[in-house]
C-alpha positions, 0 to 999 in steps of 0.5 A: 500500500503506498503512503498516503499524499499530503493532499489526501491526508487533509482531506481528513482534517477538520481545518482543512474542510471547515478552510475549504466549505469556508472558501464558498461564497454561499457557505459563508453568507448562511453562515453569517446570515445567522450570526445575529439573529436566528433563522429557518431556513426558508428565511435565509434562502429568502433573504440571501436569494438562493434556493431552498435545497442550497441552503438546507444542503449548507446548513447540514454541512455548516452543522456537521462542521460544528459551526452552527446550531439548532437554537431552538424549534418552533411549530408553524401555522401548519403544525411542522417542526421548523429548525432555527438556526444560529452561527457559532462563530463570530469571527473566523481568522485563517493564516499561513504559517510555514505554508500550514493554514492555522485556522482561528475560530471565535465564539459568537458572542451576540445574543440572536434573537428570533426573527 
């Protein structure tokens, strides 16, 4: 079995994908659409002017990346279950440092509150 090539190995790494979904345009403006206020899902795509899909596509990336969170359910009109959505990050640094991204997170610290 032949040694695994420096690209292969960071696609394991949890810095290189949260720097890789972060390097989307789209990801991001989910991602800081919901920093100060809490959101469903059809609020953002609304708002941000791109299809549904899309944007449950990249909230369900963004949450397996630990970057947002369900804040809290809330029952519709029509009795659904709908999902709002919080960024838990407010502020994301990326630097080189001897050709290794150092990836720096920093905790939301807004209160969002629901739309």
């Amino acid at each position: 079995m032949s040694k695994p090539t420096i690209i292969q190995l960071s696609e394991f790494d949890i810095t290189q994908k949260i720097i890789e979904s972060l390097s989307n345009v789209c990801t991001r403006a989910v991602l800081f659409s919901v920093k100060n206020q809490t959101k469903d899902a059809t609020q953002i795509a609304n708002e941000l002017k791109i299809s549904l899909s899309t944007v449950y596509k990249t909230l369900s990336t963004l949450e397996g990346l630990a970057l947002v969170e369900v804040d809290k359910y809330v029952i519709s009109a029509e009795g659904k279950k709908i999902k709002l959505y919080r960024s838990r990050i407010g502020k994301v640094e990326i630097t080189l440092d001897d050709l290794e991204p150092v990836l720096n997170l920093y905790s939301n610290t807004s209160n969002p509150k629901s739309s």
